[in-house]
C-alpha positions as CSV (number, residue, x, y, z in Angstrom):
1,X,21.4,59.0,-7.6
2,X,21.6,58.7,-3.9
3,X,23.7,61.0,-1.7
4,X,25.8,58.3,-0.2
5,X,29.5,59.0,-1.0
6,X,30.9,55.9,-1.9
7,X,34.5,56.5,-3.2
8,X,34.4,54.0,-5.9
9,X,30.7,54.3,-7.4
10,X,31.4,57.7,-8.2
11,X,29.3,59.2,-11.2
12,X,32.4,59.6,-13.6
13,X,33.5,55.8,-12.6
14,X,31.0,54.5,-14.6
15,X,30.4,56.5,-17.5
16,X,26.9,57.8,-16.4
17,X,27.3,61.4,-16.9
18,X,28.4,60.5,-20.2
19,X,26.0,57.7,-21.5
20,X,22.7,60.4,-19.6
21,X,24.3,63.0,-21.9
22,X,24.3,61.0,-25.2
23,X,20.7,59.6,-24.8
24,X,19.5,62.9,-24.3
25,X,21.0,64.0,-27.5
26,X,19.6,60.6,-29.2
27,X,16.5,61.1,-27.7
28,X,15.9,65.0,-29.4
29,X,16.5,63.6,-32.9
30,X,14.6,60.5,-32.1
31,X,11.7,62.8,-30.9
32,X,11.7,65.5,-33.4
33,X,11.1,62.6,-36.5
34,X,7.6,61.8,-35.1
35,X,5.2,61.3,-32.3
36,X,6.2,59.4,-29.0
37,X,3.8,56.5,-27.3
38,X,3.6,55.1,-24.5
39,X,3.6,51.0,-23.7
40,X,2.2,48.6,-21.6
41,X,5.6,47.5,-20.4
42,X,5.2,47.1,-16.5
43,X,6.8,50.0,-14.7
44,X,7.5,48.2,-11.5
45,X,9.4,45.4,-14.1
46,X,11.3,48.1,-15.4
47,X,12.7,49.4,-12.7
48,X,13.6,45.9,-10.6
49,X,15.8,44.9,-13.8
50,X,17.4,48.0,-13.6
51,X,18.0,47.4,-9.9
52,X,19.1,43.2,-11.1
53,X,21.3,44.7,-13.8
54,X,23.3,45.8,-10.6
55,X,25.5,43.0,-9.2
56,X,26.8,44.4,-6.1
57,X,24.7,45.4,-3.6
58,X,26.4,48.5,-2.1
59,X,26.3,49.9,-6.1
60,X,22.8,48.6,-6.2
61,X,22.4,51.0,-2.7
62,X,24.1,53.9,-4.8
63,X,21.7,54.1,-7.8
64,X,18.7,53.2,-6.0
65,X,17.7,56.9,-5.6
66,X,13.7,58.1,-6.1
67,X,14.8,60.5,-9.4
68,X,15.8,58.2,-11.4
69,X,12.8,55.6,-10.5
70,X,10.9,58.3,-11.1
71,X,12.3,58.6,-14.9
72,X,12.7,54.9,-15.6
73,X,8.7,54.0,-14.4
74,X,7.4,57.0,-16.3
75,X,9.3,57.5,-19.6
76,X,11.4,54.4,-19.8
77,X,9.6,52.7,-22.0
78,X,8.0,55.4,-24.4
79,X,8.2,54.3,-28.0
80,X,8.4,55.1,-31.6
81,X,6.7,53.5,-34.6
82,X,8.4,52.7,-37.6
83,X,7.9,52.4,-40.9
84,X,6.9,48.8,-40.5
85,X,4.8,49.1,-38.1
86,X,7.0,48.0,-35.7
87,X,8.2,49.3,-32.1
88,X,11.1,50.9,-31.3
89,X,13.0,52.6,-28.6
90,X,13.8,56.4,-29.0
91,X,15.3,56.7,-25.6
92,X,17.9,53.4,-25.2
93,X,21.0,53.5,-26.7
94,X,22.3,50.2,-26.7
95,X,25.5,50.4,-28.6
96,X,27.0,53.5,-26.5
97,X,26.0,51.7,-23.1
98,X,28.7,51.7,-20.8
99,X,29.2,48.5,-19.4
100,X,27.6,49.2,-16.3
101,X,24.6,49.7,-17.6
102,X,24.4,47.8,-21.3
103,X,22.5,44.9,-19.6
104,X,19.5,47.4,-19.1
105,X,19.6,49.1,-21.9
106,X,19.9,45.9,-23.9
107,X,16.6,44.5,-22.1
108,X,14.7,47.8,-22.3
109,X,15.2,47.8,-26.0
110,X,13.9,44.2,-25.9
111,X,10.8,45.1,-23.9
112,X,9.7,48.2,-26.0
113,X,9.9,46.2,-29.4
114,X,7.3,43.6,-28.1
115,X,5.3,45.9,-26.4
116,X,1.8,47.5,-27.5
117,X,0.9,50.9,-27.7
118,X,-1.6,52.0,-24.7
119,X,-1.9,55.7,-25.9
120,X,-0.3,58.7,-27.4
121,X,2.7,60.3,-25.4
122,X,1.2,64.0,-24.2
123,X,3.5,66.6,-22.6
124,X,3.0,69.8,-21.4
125,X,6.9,69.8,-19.8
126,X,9.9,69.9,-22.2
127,X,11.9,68.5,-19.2
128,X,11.4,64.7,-18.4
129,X,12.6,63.7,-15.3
130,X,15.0,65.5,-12.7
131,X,18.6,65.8,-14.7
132,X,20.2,66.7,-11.1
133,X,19.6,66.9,-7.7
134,X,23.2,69.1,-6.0
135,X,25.9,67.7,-7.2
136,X,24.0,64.6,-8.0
137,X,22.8,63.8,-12.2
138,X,20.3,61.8,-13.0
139,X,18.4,59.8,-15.8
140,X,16.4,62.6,-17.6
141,X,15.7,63.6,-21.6
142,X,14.6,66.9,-23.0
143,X,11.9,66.5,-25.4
144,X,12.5,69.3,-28.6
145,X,9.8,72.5,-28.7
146,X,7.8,70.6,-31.6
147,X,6.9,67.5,-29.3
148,X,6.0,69.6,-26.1
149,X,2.2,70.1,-25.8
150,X,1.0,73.7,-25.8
151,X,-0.2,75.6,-22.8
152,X,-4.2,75.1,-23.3
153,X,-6.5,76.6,-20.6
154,X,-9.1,74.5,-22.3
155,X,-7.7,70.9,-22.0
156,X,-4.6,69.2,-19.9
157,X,-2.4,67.1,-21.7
158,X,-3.8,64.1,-20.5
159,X,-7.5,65.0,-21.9
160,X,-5.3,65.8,-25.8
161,X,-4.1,61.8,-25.0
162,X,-7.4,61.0,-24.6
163,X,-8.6,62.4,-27.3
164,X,-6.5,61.7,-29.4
165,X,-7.1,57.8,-28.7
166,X,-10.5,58.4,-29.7
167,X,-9.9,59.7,-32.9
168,X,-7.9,56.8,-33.3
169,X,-11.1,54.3,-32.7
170,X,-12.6,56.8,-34.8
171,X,-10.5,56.4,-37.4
172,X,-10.2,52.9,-37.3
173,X,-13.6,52.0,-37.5
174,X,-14.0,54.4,-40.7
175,X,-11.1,51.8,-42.2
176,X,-13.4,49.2,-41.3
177,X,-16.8,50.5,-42.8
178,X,-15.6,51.6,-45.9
179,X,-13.8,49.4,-48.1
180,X,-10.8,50.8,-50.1
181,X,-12.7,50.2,-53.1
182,X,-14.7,52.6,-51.9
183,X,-12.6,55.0,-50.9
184,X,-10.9,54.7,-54.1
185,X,-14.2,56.0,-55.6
186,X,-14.8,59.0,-53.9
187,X,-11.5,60.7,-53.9
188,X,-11.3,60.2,-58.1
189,X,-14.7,62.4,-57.7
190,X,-13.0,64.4,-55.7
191,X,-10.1,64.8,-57.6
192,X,-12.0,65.5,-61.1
193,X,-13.4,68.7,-59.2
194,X,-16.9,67.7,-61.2
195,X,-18.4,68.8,-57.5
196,X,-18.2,72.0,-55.8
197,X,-15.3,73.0,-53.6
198,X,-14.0,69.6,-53.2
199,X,-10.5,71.6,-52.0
200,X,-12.2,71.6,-49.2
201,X,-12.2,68.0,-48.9
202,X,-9.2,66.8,-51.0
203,X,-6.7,66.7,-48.3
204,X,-8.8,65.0,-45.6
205,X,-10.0,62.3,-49.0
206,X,-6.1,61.6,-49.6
207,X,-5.5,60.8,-46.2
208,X,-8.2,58.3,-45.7
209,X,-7.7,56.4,-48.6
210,X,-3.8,56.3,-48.0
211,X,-4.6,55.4,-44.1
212,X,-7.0,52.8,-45.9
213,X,-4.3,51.6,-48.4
214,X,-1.5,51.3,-45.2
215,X,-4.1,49.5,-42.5
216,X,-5.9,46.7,-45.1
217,X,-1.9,45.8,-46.1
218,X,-0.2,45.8,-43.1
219,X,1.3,42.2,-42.1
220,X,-0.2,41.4,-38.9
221,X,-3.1,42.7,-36.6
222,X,-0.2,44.7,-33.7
223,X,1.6,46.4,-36.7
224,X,-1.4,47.5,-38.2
225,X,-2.7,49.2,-35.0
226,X,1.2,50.5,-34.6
227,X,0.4,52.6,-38.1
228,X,-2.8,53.6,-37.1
229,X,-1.8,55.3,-33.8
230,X,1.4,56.7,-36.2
231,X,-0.8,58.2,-39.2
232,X,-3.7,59.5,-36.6
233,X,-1.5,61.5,-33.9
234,X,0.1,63.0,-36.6
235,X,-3.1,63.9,-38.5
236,X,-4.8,67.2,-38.0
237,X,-7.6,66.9,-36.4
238,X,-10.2,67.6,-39.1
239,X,-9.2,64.5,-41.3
240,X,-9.7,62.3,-38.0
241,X,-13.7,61.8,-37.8
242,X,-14.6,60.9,-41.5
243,X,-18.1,60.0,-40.9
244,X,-18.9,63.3,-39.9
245,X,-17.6,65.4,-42.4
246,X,-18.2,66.1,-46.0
247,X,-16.3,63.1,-47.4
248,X,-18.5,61.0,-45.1
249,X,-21.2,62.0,-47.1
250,X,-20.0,61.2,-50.6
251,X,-18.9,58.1,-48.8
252,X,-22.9,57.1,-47.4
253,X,-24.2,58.5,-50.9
254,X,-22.0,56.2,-53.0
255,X,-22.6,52.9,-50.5
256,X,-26.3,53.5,-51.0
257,X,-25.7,53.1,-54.6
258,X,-26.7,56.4,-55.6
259,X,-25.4,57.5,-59.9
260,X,-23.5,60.4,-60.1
261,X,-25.7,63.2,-60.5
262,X,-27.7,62.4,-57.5
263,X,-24.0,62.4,-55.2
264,X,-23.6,65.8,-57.1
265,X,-26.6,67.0,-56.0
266,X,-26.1,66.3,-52.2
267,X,-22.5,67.3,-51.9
268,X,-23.0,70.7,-53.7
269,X,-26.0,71.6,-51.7
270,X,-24.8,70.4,-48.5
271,X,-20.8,72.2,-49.5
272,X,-22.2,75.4,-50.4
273,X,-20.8,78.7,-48.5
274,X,-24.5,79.3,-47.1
275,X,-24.8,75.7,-45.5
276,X,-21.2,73.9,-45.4
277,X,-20.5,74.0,-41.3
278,X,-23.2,76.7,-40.9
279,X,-25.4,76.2,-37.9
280,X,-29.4,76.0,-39.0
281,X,-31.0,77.4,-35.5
282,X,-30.4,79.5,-32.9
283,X,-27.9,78.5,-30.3
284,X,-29.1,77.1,-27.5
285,X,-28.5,78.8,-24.0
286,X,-25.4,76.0,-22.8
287,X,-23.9,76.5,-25.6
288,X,-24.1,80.4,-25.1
289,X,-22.5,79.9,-21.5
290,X,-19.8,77.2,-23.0
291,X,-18.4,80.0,-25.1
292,X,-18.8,82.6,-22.9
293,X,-16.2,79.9,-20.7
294,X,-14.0,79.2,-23.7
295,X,-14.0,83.0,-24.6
296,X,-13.0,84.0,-20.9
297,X,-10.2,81.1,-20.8
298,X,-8.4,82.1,-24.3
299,X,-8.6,85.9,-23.4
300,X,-10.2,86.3,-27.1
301,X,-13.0,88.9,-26.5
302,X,-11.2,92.0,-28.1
303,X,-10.8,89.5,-31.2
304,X,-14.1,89.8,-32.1
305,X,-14.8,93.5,-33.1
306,X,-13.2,93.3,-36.7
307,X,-12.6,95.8,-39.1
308,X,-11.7,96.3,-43.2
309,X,-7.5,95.5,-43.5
310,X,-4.9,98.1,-44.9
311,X,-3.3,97.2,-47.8
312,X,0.3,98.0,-45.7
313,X,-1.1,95.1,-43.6
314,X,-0.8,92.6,-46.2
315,X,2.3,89.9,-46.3
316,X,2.8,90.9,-49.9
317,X,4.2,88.8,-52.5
318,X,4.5,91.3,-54.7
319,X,3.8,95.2,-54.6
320,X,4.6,98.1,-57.0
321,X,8.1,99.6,-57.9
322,X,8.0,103.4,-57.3
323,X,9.5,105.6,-60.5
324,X,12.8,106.8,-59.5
325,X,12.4,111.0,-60.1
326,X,13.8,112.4,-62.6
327,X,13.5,116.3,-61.6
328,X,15.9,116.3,-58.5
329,X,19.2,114.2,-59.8
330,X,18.9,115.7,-63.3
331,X,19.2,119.4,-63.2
332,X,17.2,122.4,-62.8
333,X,15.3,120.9,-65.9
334,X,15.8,117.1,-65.5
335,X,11.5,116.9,-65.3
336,X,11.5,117.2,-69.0
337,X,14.5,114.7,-70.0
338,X,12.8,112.1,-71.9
339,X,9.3,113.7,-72.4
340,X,9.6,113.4,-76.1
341,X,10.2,110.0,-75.7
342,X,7.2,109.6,-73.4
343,X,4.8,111.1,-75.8
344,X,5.1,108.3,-77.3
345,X,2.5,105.5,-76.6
346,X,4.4,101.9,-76.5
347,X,2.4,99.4,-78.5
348,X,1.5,96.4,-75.3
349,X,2.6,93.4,-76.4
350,X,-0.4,89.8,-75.6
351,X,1.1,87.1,-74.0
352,X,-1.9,85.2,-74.1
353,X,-3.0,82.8,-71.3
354,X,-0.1,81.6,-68.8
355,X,-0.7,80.4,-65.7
356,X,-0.2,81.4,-62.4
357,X,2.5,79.5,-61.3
358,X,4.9,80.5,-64.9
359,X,3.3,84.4,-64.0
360,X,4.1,84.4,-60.8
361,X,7.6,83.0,-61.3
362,X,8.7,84.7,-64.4
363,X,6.7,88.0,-64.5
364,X,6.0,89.2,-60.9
365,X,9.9,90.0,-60.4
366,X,10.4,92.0,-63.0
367,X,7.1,93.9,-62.7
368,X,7.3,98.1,-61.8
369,X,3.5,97.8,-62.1
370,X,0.3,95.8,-62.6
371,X,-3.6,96.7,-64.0
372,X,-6.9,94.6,-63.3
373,X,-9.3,94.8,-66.0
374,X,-12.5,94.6,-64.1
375,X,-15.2,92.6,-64.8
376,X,-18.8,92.7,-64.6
377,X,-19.2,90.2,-61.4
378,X,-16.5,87.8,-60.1
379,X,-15.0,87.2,-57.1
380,X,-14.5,90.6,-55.0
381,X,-13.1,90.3,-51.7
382,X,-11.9,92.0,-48.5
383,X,-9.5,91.8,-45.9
384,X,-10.3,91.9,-42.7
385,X,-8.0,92.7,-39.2
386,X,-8.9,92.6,-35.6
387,X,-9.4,96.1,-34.0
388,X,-7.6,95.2,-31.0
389,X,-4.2,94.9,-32.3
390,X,-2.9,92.4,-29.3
391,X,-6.2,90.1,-30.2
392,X,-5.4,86.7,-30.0
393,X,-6.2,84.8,-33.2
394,X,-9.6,83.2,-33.7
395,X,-8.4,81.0,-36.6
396,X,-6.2,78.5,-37.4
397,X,-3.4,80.8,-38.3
398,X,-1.3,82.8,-35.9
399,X,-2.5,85.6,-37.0
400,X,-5.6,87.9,-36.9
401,X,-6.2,88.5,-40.4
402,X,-9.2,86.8,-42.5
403,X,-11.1,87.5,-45.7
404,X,-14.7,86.8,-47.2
405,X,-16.5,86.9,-50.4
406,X,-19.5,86.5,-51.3
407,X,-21.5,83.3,-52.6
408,X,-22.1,83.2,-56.1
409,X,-19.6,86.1,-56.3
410,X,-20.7,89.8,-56.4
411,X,-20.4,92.8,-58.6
412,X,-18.3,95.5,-59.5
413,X,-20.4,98.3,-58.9
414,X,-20.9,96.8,-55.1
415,X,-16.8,97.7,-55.0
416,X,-16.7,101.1,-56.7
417,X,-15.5,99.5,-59.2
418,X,-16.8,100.1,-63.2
419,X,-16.8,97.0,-65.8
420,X,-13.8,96.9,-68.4
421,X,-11.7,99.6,-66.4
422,X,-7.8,98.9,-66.1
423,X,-7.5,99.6,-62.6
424,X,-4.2,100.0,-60.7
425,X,-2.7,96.7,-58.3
426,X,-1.9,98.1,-54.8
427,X,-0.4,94.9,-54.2
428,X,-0.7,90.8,-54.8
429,X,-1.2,88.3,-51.6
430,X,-1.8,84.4,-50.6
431,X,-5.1,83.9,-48.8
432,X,-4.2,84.7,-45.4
433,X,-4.2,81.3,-44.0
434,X,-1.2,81.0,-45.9
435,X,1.0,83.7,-44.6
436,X,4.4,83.1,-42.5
437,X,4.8,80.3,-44.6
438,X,2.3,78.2,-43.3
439,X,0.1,75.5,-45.8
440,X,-3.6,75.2,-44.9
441,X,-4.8,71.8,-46.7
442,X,-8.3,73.2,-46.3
443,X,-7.5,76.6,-47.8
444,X,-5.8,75.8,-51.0
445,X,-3.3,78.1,-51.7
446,X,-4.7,80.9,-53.3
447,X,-3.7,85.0,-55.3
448,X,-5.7,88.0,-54.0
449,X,-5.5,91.0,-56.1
450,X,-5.8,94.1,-54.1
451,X,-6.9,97.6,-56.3
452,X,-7.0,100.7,-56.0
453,X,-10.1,102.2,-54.4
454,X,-12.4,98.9,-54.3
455,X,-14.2,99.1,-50.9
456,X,-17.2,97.0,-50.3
457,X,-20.2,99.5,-50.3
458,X,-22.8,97.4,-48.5
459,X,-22.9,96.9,-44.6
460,X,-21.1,93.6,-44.1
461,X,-21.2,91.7,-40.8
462,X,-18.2,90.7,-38.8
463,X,-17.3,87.8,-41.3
464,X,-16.4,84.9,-38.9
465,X,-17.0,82.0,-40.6
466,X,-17.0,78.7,-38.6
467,X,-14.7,76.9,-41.0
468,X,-12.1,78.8,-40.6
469,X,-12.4,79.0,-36.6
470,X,-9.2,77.7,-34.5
471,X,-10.1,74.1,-33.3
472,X,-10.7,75.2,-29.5
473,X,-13.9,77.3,-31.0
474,X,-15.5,74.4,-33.5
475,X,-18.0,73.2,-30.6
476,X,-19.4,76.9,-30.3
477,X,-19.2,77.8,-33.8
478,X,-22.8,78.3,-33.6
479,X,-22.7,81.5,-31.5
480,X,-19.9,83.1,-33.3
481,X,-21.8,82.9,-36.1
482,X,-24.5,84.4,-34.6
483,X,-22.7,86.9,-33.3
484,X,-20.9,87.5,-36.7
485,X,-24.0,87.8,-38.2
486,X,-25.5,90.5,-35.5
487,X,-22.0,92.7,-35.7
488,X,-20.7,95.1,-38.4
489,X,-17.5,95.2,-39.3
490,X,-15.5,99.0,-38.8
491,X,-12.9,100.6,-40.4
492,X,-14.9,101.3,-43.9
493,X,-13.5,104.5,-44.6
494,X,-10.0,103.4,-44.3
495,X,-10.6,100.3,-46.0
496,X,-7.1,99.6,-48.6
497,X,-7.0,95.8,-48.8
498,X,-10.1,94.9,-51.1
499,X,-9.7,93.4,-54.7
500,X,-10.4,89.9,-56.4
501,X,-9.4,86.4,-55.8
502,X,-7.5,85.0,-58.6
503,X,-10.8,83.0,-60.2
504,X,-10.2,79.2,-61.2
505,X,-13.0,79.9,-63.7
506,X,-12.0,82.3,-66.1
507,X,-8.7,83.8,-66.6
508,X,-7.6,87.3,-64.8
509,X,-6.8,90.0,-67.7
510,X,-3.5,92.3,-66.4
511,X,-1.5,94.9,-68.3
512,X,2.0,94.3,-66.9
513,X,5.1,96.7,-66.9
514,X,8.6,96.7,-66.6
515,X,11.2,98.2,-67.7
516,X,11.1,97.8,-71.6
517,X,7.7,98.1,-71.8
518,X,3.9,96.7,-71.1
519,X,2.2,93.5,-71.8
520,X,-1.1,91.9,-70.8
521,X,-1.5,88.6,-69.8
522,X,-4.8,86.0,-69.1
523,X,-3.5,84.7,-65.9
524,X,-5.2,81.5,-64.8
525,X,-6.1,80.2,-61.5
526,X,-3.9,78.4,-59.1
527,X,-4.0,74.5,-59.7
């Protein structure tokens, strides 16, 4: 608002402080249900209707300040997209207008519904506008923490809008190549896991087909493209370029008419660990500088000396009960109270084959403490920490931990470990891209066992595999590889956090025990 005094266009006489304060509070529950776009609604229209809506023309004076035309030609006119697929206004509240200003809000409303989106609305500021200038308020919205683009020394928020419209084209013309027949087709492959590692895939698969399912049904051509924009700014970024990934593949095998076997044949090979996202040559020498730029702008060069994890390390979902003594609290000879009974060896009771989810539910909270049986070859893996314990993170978690195994799986002898031994659980664990809550679609949740001396005995390399890189690092992946490949990993000799992944194969054998006594289960892999 202007500075000039005028005694009765006061703030308070018309209900301004009041109706800014409510939209703001609209506008933070309107904000945190989805993503924000912007219109083609004409700025310079928006703000000489607001200027109209204002009969007299000393008032007109009195709210024609540069603040609030700032707000109204910038963020008037953002929009939301509804389950319809149509527009709608998160920031006008038409019903707790003041009179002065109902007029306006009534025609913004109007304006948004018919308009089209021109792009996805990027922030880097959580503040939109100037709320006040002295003693002076003004229009002005807070957008909430989940809305408000990241600090990214790698790309404004004006280059994530821009990207983000192209995955959008990107998107669309997937819709438009592949029929949802089609579609259909591959993700019931997927889904009947007859091909390798589809978890991989299953999330991205699901999307398309439901984006395919929502775009080919929508009633007209402007809500259509309203969904699109909805479904694809909320996407993560992997499920936005289909053609390119894995499911693109299956997709081009299955339009070329190939059976079966033959997609089977080119998914596995091209999806196993050696070659899924692995580069095949040496990188070249601008790729080399462009990461030596992005690695320089994210501060991450400490995160790449790694080293073996401790098992204290671990965000545990379950780790042993220490045995309350019995020799301090129960008198001078307390340490024999019960050894009679202890002679005797309990009989351990089978439970057969349960699976994870019933184990993890029913048994794990009662459990003092847990045996592996080990077997001959399986899936042996480590975890693996940054050196630097400030490193930022080079995956998608917040976090620096990781883990590998190898291909094919690896044997027990390679861990210190002997086939058929019962050997002691240090502790139980999701894969890490799992921890602090967090769900990975392309890391299916997953249990890693942790035993008792298991250290990996060969000389492994830093373990930085490029699907598991943060997004920022995907167009250098091949010189962290490279590099990966060329380092060693440290910390061997105080390597704690090594076991087996829960195997989706064959069941895990355990010897369970709690208080009344042991029993082994076959625990099968998570579904």
């Amino acid at each position: 608002m202007s500075t000039t005094n005028y005694p009765y266009a006061r703030l308070s006489d018309t209900g301004f402080d009041t109706y800014v304060h409510n939209l703001s509070v609209r506008f933070i529950a309107e904000a945190s249900s989805g993503p924000l776009f912007t219109t083609d609604v004409d700025p310079d229209a928006v703000w000489a209707k607001y200027l109209d809506s204002i009969p007299d023309p000393v008032e007109r004076q009195h709210y024609n300040c540069s603040a609030c035309r700032h707000f109204l030609k910038r963020y008037a006119s953002l929009a939301q997209v509804t389950a319809e697929g149509k527009l709608h206004s998160p920031v006008w509240d038409v019903d707790q207008a003041p009179y002065f200003f109902h007029e306006f809000a009534a025609w913004m409303y109007r304006a948004v519904s018919r308009a089209e989106i021109t792009g996805a609305f990027v922030s880097g500021s959580a503040v939109l506008g100037t709320p006040e200038t002295g003693e002076w308020k003004h229009f002005a919205l807070t957008l909430p923490p989940s809305a408000v683009f990241k600090k990214n020394p790698l790309k404004t928020p004006g280059q994530r809008a821009a990207e983000l419209a192209h995955n959008v084209e990107t998107v669309r013309n997937a819709l438009l190549t592949y029929p949802t027949s089609l579609l259909a087709e591959a993700l019931n492959i997927v889904k009947s896991e007859a091909l390798d590692r589809t978890e991989k895939i299953l999330g991205g698969a699901q999307w398309l087909y439901d984006a395919s399912v929502e775009f080919h049904s929508s009633k007209g051509q402007r809500a259509r493209q309203n969904l699109l924009w909805k479904r694809v700014v909320a996407a993560p970024d992997g499920f936005c370029h289909p053609k390119a990934s894995m499911i693109g593949t299956l997709l081009e095998d299955l339009e070329a008419g190939k059976g079966f076997e033959a997609c089977k044949r080119s998914f596995n090979t091209k999806m196993h660990p050696l070659n899924y996202q692995r580069p095949k040559a040496a990188p070249r020498e601008g790729v080399i500088d462009r990461a030596e730029k992005i690695f320089e702008a994210l501060n991450l060069g400490s995160a790449l000396r790694r080293r073996f994890a401790r098992v204290e390390e671990v965000e545990a979902l379950w780790r042993p009960t220490q045995s309350p003594s019995r020799g301090s609290d129960a008198g001078l000879f307390g340490q024999l109270r019960g050894a009679r009974e202890d002679a005797r060896e309990g009989v351990i009771a089978d439970a057969g084959q349960v699976s994870w989810a019933k184990f993890s539910e029913k048994v794990l909270p009662e459990a003092l403490d847990i045996e592996f049986k080990v077997p001959a070859h399986g899936s042996f893996c480590a975890l693996v920490n940054a050196v630097d314990p400030g490193a930022e993170p080079l995956f998608r978690w917040n976090h620096p931990v990781s883990w590998y195994l190898y291909a094919n799986g690896s044997s027990a002898s390679r861990w210190l470990l002997r086939a058929g031994d019962w050997v002691k659980v240090t502790a139980i664990c999701a894969n890490p891209a799992h921890w602090n809550g967090r769900e990975d679609p392309n890391n299916p949740q997953s249990a890693l066992f942790l035993l008792q001396g298991a250290k990996d005995s060969g000389q492994p390399s830093l373990c930085i595999f490029p699907e598991t890189l943060r997004a920022e690092l995907r167009e250098v992946a091949s010189v962290i590889e490279a590099h990966s490949r060329r380092g060693q990993m440290e910390g061997a000799e105080q390597a704690s956090a090594c076991g087996h992944l829960l195997s989706s194969s064959s069941p895990t054998l355990l010897r369970v025990r709690n208080r009344l006594g042991t029993t082994q289960f076959r625990v099968s892999g998570i579904e």
